[in-house]
C-alpha positions as CSV (number, residue, x, y, z in Angstrom):
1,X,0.0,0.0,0.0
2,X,2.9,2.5,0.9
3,X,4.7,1.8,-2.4
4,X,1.0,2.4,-4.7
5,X,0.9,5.8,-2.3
6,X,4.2,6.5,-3.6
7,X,3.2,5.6,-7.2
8,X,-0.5,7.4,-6.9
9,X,1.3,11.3,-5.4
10,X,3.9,10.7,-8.3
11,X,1.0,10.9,-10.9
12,X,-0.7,13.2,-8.7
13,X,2.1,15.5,-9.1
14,X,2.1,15.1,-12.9
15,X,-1.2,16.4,-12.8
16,X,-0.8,19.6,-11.6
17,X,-0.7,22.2,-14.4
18,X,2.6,22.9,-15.9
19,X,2.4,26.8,-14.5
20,X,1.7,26.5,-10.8
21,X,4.8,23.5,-11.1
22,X,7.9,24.7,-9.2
23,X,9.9,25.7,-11.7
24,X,13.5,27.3,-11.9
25,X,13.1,31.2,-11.1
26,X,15.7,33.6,-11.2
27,X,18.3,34.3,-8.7
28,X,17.1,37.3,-5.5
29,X,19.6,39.9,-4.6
30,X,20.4,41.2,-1.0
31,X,19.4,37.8,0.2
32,X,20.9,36.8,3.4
33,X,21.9,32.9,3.9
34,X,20.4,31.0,7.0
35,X,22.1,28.0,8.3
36,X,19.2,27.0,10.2
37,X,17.2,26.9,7.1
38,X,19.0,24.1,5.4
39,X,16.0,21.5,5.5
40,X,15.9,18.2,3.9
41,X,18.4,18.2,1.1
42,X,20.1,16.1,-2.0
43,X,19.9,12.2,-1.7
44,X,20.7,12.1,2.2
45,X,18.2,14.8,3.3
46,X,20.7,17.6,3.9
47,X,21.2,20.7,1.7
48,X,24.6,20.6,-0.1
49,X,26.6,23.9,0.3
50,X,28.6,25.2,-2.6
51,X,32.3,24.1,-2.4
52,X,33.8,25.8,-5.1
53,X,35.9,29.1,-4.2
54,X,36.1,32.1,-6.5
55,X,39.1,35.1,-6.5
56,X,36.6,37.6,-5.3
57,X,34.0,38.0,-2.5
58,X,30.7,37.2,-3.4
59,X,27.2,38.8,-3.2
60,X,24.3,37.6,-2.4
61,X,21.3,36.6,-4.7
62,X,18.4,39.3,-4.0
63,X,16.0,41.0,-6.1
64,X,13.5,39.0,-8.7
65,X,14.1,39.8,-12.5
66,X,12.3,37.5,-15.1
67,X,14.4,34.3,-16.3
68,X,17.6,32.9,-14.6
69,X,20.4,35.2,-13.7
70,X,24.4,34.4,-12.5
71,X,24.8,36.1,-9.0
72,X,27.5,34.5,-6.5
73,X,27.0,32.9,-3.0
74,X,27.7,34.8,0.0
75,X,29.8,32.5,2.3
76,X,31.9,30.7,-0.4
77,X,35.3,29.2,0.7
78,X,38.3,31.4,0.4
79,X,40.5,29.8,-2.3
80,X,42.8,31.2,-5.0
81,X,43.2,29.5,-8.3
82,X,44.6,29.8,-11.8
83,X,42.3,32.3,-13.3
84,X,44.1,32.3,-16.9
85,X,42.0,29.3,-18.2
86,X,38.9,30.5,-16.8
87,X,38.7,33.6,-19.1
88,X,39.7,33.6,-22.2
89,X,39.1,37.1,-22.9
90,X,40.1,39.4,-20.4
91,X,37.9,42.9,-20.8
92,X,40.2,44.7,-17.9
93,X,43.6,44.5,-19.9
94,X,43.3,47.2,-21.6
95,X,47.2,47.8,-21.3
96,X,49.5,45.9,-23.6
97,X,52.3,44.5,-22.8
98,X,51.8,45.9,-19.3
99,X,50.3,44.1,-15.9
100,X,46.9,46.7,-15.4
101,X,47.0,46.9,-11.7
102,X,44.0,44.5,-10.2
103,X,43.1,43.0,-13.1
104,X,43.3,39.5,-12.0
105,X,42.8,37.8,-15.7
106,X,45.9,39.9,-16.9
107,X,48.3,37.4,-18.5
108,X,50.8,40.5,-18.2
109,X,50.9,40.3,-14.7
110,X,52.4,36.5,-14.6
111,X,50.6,36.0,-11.7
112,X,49.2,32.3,-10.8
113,X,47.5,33.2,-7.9
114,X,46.2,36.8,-8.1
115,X,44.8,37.3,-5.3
116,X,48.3,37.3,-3.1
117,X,49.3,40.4,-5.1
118,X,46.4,42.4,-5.7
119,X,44.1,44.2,-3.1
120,X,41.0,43.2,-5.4
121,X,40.1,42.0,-8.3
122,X,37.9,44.4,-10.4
123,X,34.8,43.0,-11.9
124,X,35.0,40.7,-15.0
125,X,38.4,39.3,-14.2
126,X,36.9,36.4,-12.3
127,X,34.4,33.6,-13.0
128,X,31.0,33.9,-11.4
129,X,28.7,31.8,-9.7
130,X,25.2,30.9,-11.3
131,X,22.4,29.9,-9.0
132,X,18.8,29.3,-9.9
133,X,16.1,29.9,-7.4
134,X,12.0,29.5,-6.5
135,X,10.3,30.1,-3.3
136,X,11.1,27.7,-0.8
137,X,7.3,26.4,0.0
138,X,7.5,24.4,-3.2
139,X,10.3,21.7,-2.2
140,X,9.8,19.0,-0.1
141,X,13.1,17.5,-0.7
142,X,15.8,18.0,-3.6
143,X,17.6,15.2,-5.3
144,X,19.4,17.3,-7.1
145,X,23.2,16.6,-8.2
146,X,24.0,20.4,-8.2
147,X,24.8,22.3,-4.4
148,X,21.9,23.6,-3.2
149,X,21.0,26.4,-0.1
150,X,18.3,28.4,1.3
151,X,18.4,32.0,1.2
152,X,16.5,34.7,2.8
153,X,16.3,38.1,1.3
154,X,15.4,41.4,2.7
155,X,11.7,40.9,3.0
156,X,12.2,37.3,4.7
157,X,11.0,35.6,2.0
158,X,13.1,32.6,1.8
159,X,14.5,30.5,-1.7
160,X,15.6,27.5,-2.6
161,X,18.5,27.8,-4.8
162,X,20.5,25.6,-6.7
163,X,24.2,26.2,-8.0
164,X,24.5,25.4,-11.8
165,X,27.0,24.8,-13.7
166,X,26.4,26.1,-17.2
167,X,29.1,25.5,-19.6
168,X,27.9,27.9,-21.9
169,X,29.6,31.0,-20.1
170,X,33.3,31.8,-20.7
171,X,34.2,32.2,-17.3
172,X,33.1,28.3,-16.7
173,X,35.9,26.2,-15.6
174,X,35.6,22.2,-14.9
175,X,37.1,21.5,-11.9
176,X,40.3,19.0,-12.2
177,X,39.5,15.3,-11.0
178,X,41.5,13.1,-8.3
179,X,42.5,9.6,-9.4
180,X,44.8,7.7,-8.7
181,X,47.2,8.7,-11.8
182,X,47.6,12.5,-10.5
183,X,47.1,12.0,-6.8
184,X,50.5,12.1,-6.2
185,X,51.7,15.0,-8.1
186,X,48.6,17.3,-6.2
187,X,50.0,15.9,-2.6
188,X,53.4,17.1,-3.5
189,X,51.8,20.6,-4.8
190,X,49.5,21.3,-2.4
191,X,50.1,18.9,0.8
192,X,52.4,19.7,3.4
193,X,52.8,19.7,7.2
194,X,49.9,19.4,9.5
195,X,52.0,21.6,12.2
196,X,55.0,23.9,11.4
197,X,57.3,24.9,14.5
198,X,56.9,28.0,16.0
199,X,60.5,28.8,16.2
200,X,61.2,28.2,12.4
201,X,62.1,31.5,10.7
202,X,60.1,32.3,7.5
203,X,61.6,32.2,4.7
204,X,61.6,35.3,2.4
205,X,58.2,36.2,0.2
206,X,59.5,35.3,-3.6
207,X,57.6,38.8,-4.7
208,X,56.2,42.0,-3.3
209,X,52.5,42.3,-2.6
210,X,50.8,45.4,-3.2
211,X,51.3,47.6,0.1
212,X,54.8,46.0,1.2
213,X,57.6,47.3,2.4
214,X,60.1,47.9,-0.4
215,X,63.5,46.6,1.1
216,X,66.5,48.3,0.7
217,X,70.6,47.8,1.1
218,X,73.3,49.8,2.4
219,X,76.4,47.8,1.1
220,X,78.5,49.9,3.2
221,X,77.3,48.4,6.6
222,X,75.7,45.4,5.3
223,X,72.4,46.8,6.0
224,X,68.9,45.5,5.2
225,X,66.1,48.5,6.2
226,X,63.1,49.7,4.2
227,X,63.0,52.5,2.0
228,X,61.1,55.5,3.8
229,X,58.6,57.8,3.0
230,X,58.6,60.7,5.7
231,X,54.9,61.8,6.9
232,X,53.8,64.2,8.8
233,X,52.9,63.7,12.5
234,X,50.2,65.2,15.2
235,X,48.6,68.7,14.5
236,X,51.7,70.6,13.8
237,X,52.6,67.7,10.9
238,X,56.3,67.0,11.9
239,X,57.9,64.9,10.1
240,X,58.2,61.5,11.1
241,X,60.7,58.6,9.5
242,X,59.1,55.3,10.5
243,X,56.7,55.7,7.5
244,X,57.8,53.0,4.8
245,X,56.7,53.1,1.2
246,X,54.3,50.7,0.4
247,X,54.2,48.8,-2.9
248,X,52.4,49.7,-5.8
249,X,50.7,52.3,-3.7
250,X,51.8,55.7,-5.4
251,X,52.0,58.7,-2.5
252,X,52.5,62.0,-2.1
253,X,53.4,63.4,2.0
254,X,54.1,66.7,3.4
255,X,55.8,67.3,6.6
256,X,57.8,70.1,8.7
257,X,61.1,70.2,10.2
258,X,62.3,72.9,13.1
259,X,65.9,73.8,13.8
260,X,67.3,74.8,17.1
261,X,70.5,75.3,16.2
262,X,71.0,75.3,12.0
263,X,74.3,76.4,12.0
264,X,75.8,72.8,13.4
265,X,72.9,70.4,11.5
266,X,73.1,72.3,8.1
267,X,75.9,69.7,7.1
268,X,75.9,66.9,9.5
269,X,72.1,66.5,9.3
270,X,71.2,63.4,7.0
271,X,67.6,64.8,6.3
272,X,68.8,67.9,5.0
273,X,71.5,66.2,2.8
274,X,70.7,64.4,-1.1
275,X,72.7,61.9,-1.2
276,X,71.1,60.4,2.1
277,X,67.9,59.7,-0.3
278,X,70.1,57.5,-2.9
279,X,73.1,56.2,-1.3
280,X,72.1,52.3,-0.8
281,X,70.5,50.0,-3.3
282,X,66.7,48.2,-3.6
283,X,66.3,44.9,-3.3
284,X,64.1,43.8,-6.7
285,X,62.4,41.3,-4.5
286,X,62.1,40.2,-1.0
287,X,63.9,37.0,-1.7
288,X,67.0,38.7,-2.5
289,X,67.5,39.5,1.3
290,X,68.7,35.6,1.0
291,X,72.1,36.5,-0.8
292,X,72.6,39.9,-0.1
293,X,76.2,40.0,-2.4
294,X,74.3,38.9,-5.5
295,X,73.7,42.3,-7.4
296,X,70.8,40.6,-9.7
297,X,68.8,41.4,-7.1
298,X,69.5,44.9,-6.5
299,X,68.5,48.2,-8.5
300,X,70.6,51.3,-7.8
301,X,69.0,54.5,-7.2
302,X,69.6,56.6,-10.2
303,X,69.8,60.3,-9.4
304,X,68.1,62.4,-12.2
305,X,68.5,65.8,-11.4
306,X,71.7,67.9,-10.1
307,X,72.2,67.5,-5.8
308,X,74.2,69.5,-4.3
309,X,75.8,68.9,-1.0
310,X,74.6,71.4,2.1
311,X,76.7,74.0,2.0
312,X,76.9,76.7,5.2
313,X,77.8,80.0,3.5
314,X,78.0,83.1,6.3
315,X,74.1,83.1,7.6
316,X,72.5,80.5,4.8
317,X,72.5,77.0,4.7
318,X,72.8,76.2,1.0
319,X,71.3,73.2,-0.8
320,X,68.4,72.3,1.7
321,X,67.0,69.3,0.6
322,X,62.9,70.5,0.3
323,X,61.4,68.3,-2.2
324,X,62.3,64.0,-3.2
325,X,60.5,62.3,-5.8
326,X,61.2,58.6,-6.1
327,X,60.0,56.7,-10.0
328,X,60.1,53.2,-9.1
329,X,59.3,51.0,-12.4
330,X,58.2,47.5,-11.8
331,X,57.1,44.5,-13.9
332,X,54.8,42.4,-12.2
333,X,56.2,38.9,-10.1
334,X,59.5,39.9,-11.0
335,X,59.7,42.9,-8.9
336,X,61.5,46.0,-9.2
337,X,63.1,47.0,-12.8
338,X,64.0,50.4,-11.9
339,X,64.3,53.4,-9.6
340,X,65.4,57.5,-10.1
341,X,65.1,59.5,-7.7
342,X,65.2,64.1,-8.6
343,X,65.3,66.7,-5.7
344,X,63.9,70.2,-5.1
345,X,66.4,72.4,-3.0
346,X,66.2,75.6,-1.4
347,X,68.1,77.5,1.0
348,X,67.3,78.5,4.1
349,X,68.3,81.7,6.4
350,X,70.2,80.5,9.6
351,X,68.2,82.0,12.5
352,X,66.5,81.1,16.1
353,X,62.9,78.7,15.2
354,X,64.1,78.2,11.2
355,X,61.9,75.6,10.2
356,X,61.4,74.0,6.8
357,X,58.6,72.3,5.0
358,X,59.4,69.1,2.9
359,X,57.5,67.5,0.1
360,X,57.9,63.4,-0.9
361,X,56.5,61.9,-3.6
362,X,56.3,58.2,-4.7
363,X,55.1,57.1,-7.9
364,X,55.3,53.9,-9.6
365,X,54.8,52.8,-13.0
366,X,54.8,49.8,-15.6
367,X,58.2,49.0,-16.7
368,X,57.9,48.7,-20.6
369,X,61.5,47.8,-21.7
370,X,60.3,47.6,-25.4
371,X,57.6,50.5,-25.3
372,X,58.0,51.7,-28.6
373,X,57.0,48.2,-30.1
374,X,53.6,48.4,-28.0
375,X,50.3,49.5,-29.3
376,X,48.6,52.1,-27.5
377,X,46.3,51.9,-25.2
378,X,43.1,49.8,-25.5
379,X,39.4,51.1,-24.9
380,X,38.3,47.6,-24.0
381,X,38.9,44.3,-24.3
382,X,37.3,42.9,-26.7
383,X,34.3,45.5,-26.4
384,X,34.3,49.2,-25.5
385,X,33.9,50.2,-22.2
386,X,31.9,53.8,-21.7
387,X,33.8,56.7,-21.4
388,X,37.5,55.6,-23.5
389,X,38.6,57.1,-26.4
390,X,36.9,56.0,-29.8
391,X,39.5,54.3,-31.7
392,X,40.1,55.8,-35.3
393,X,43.0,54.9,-38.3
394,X,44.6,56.7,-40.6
395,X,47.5,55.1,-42.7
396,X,48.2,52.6,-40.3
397,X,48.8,54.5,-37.4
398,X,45.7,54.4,-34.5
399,X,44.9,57.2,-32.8
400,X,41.9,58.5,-31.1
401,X,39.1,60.9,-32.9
402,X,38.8,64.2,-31.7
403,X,36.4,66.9,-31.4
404,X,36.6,70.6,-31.6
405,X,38.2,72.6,-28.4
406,X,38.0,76.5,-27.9
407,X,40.0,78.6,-25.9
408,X,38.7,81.1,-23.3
409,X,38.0,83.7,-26.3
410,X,35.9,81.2,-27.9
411,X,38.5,81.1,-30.8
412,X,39.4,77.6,-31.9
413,X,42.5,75.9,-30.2
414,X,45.2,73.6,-30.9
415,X,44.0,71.1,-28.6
416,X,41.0,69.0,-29.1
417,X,39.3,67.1,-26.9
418,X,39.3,63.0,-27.7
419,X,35.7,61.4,-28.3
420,X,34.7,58.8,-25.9
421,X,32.1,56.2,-26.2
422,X,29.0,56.0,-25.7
423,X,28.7,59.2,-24.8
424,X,27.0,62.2,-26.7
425,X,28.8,65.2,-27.0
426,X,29.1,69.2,-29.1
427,X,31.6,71.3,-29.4
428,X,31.8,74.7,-31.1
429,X,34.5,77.5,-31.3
430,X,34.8,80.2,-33.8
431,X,37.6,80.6,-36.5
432,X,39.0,83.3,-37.8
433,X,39.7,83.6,-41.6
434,X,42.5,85.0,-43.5
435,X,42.5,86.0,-47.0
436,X,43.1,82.8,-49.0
437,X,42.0,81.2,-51.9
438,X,38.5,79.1,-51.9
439,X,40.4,75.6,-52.0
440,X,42.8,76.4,-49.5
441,X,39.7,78.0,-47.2
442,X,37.7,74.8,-47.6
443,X,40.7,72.5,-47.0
444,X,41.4,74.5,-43.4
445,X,37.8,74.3,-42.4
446,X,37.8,70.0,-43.3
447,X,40.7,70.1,-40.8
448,X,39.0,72.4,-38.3
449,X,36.1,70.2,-37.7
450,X,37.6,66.7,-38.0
451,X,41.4,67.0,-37.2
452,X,44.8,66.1,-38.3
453,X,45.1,63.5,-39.2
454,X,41.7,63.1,-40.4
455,X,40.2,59.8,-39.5
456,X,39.4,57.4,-42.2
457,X,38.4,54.0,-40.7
458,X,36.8,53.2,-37.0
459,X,37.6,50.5,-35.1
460,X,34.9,47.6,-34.4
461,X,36.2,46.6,-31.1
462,X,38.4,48.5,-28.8
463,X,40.9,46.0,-28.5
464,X,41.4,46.7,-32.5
465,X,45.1,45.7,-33.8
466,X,46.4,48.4,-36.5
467,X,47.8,45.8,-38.6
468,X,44.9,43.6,-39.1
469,X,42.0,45.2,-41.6
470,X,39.5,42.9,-40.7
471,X,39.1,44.9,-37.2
472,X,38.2,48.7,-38.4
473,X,35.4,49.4,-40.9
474,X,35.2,52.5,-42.7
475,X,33.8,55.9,-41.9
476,X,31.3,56.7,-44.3
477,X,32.0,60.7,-45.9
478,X,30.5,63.3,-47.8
479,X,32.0,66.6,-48.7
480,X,30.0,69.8,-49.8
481,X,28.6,69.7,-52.9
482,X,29.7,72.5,-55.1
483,X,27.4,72.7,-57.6
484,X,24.5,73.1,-55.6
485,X,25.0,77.0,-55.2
486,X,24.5,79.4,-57.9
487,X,27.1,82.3,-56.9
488,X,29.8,81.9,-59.4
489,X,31.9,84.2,-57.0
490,X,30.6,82.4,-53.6
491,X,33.1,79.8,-52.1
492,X,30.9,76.5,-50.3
493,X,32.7,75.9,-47.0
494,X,31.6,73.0,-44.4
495,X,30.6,75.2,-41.0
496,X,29.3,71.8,-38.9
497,X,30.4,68.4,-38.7
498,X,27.8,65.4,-36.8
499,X,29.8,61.8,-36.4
500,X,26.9,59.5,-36.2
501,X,28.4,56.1,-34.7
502,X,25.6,53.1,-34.9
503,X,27.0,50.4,-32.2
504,X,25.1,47.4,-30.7
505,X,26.1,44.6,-28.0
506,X,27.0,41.2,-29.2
507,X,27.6,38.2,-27.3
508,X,26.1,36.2,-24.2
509,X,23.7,38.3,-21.9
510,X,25.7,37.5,-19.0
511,X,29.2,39.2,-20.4
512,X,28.0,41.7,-23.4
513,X,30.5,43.4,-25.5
514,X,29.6,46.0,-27.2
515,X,31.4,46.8,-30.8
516,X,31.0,49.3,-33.8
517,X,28.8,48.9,-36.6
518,X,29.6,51.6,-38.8
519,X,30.2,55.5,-38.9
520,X,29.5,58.4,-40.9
521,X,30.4,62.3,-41.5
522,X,28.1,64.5,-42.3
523,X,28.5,68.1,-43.5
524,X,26.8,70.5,-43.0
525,X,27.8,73.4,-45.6
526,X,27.3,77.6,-45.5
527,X,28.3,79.5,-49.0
528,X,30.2,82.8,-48.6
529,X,31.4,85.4,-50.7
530,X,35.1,86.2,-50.8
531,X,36.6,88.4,-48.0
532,X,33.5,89.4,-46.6
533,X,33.5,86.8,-43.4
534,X,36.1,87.1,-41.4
535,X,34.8,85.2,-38.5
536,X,32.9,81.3,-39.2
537,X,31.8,79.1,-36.1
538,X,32.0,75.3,-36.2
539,X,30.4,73.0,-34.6
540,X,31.0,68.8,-34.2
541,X,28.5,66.9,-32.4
542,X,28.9,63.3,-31.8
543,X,26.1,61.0,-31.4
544,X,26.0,57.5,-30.6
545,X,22.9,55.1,-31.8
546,X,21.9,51.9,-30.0
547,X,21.3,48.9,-32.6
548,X,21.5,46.4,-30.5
549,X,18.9,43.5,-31.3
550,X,17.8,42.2,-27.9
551,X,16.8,38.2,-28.8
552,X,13.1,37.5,-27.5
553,X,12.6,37.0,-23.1
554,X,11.8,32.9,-23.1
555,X,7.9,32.2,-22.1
556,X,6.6,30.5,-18.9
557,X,9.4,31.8,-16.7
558,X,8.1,32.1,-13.7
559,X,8.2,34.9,-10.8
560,X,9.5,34.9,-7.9
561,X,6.0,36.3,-6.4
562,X,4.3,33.1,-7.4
563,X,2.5,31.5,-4.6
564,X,0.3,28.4,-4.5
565,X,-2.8,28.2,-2.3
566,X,-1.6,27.7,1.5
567,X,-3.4,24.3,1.8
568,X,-2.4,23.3,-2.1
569,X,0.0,20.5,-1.0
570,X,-1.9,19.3,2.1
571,X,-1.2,17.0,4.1
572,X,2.1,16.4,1.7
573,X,3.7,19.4,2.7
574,X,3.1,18.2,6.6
575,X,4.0,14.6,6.6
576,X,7.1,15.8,4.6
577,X,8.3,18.8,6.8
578,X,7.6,17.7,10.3
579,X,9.0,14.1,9.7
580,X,8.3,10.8,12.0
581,X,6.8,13.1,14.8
582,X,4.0,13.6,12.4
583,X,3.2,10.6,11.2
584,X,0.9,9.7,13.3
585,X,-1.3,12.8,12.5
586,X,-0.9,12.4,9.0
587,X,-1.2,8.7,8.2
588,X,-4.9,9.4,8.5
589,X,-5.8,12.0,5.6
590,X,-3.0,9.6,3.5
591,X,-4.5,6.8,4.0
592,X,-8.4,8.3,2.8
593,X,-6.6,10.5,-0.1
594,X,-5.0,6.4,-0.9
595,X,-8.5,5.3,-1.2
596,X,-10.2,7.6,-2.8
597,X,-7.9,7.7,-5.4
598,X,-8.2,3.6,-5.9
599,X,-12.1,3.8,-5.9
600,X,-11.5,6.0,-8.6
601,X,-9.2,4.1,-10.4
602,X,-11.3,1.2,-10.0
603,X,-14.4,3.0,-11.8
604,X,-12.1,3.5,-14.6
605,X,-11.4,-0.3,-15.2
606,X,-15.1,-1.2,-15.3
């Protein structure tokens, strides 16, 4: 009788119209994970937590949208991995040749394991999680293969979500499998000691992190310290020395410095003197503090500008150090490449309460040993991001198109301003014109309004090469028609110029890129009469037009506001939830729901 029951709620379930079934609904946002929720669960009656570990931290799922969307777990383990598999494209390197500073994907960067050098890692440069999700009163119990939670958003409605796998997004990776073939190779990579002594020194990082100490070496003592970055302390900001420079993490600090007696520290004071700031050696990385005498891993300081010694002249100390700015070039894992230091001096009147004010300054940089090779800089990888430069050609060499800039007399300047995508933009300035010929007034206006050189292809995406065609398309142009005007003594110049860029987004939902379609020029021309203007205002407008062609939303999602009758699944949803403890109240409707489905059954047969 128990295993017909079984049989009879399996067809009864099949019954039940395909819309009120619980089917998958998209993903909530803001929802907050309950560990006391986790009910019965997959095969063995407990809810499966996800296992695997991302680069970043993960949100939540939280608000409803219609049809499945990829949000990420909120407790997730902690656990680096190699990310360069998992995305194939990598829309934050938008520097060639260079390591783009948190940009986790960046094969630049030669980092395995990301997430030891970088603070964070900014959005796209790591895989997502994608979980599907309906309201929690429709399970009884999941068999599914896939991890599975319970969530509870902000209005404390709780979900039932599932952790998919879908191989369809780029930034899926199949996790590796333990058999007994590569057991052993992944215990020597990854095992190790269950307890390390607590007296055992620590052996050197191999590479700085951002924010470490930079180390440095004074050969002439044998000296390992830190190179310093003087910062000024309590309200009257004096200057402090126990403020190391931190890696990667550019800085600029002021600070103040008050003399007692100037006349006996002008010379013998080391914070006064230049050669104090370059007179040791940095180490290119951390691990170099093992072999101190091997010069590979050090970088002298290179000194760029003229320092002069302090110098005490009748009442002036000469050559005051007021003013240190360190360029430190680095190059990802392999540390420091290279490091110039320039002073600022001054001198300073030797008197009771002299005090002096000193400026440092850090920056660091990309060390690009072959930069005239490299491309310029990208506007997105492969598709444009909002807001960088639109990408134009003109005999081979890329450069970015330009719009129309005016000085603070409204004339028309040098400079122009670079167009940047997506965004809408006009421009005017007036030009003044000088007493030429017709052809040579015309040529000067074309190069007013579009620039030199003037652009004559676009390109699709903004990771476009130069040398490959197949990546720009070309602008569409029109000049002023001559013939249109009657004046046989009237010259047809071009007074406005619109750019009209038609783009659209391509590609999966989940990770859009969004590329160039096509561009045009349009004119807009004015005819004049020989020397009677002597004053013309331009205009450019840019204006970019959305094609993109949005594929139809799939029918018979459900919402997430769905909700069955409160007594729908009774006494199911009781004998189910409360267990054994309820069996004994339950057995009873069963057992009449058992035979009136059998009498009706039976009537069928006759």
């Amino acid at each position: 009788m128990c295993a017909l029951s079984l049989v009879l709620l399996q067809v009864l379930f099949l019954m039940i119209p395909e819309s009120v079934r619980p089917q998958p609904s998209p993903s909530p946002s803001g929802a907050m994970s309950t560990s006391s929720d986790l009910g019965p669960g997959t095969q063995g009656g407990t809810l499966q937590t996800s296992s695997e570990g991302t680069g970043t931290p993960r949100a939540v799922p939280g608000t409803s949208m219609v049809g499945p969307t990829v949000v990420t777990p909120s407790e997730p383990e902690n656990r680096t991995m190699d990310l360069f598999p998992v995305l194939p494209i990598c829309i934050c390197d938008l520097t060639p040749g260079t390591c783009d500073i948190n940009c986790c994907c960046d094969r630049d960067c030669y980092l395995i394991h990301p997430r030891t050098v970088f603070s964070f890692c900014l959005p796209g440069s790591v895989r997502s999680s994608s979980w599907v999700c309906v309201d929690n009163s429709l399970i009884f119990r999941s068999n599914s293969p896939f991890p599975s939670r319970i969530f509870t958003d902000s209005n404390g409605i709780r979900q039932f979500c599932v952790h998919v796998n879908n191989s369809k997004l780029n930034y899926f990776q199949e996790l590796q499998k333990v058999n007994a073939s590569n057991f052993q190779a992944l215990a020597t990579e990854f095992g190790g000691k269950s307890f390390t002594s607590t007296f055992q020194t620590e052996s050197p990082q191999p590479f700085y992190r951002a924010g470490d100490p930079i180390l440095t070496y004074f050969s002439k003592w044998s000296l390992v310290s830190l190179l310093k970055q003087p910062a000024g302390l309590g309200a009257g900001g004096l200057c402090t020395e126990g403020n190391p420079a931190g890696f990667l993490k550019s800085k600029s600090t002021t600070c103040a410095r008050f003399f007692k007696n100037l006349a006996n520290t002008c010379t013998l004071d080391p914070a006064l003197n230049a050669a104090s700031y370059y007179s040791f050696t940095v180490l290119k990385v951390p691990r170099g503090m093992t072999d101190l005498q091997n010069m590979k891993f050090q970088v002298p300081v290179t000194l760029v500008s003229q320092a002069d010694s302090p110098l005490l002249a009748g009442n002036t100390c000469q050559n005051v150090v007021s003013q240190v700015i360190y360029e430190i070039e680095t190059n990802g894992t392999f540390g420091i490449q290279k490091v110039s230091v320039s002073f600022g001096q001054t001198n300073l009147t030797v008197e009771p309460g002299t005090s002096l004010q000193q400026h440092f300054i850090i920056r660091f940089r990309a060390f690009q040993s072959t930069a005239a090779s490299l491309p310029g800089p990208r506007s997105g990888n492969p598709g444009y991001i909002v807001g960088k430069p639109l990408l134009a050609l003109t005999d081979d060499v890329s450069h970015s198109m330009t719009l129309l800039q005016s000085k603070g007399d409204g004339t028309c300047s040098v400079r122009r301003r670079e167009v940047q995508f997506g965004v809408n933009a006009m421009s005017g300035c007036k030009l003044r014109l000088q007493k030429v010929g017709c052809s040579h007034l015309q040529q000067e206006m074309y190069q007013t309004l579009h620039g030199r050189p003037r652009p004559e292809h676009v390109a699709i995406f903004g990771n476009a090469d130069p040398t490959q065609k197949e990546d720009w398309t070309r602008i569409l142009s029109r000049n002023c028609s001559v013939s249109a005007t009657h004046c046989t003594s009237c010259c047809v110049i071009p007074v406005s110029l619109e750019i009209q860029v038609l783009w659209a987004n391509i590609g999966f939902q989940s990770n859009p890129q969004a590329h160039v379609s096509g561009a045009r020029f349009l004119y807009r021309c004015q005819s004049i009469k020989d020397s009677q203007v002597k004053e013309m205002s331009l205009t450019t407008i840019v204006t970019f037009v959305d094609i993109t062609q949005k594929p139809e939303p799939p029918r018979g999602q459900p919402r997430i506001d769905w909700k069955l009758p409160f007594d729908f699944f009774f006494p199911f949803k009781v004998a189910f939830s409360k267990g054994v403890h309820s069996q004994k109240g339950s057995v009873s409707p069963i057992l009449i729901l058992c035979l009136l489905l059998l009498g009706v059954l039976s009537l069928e047969t006759k």
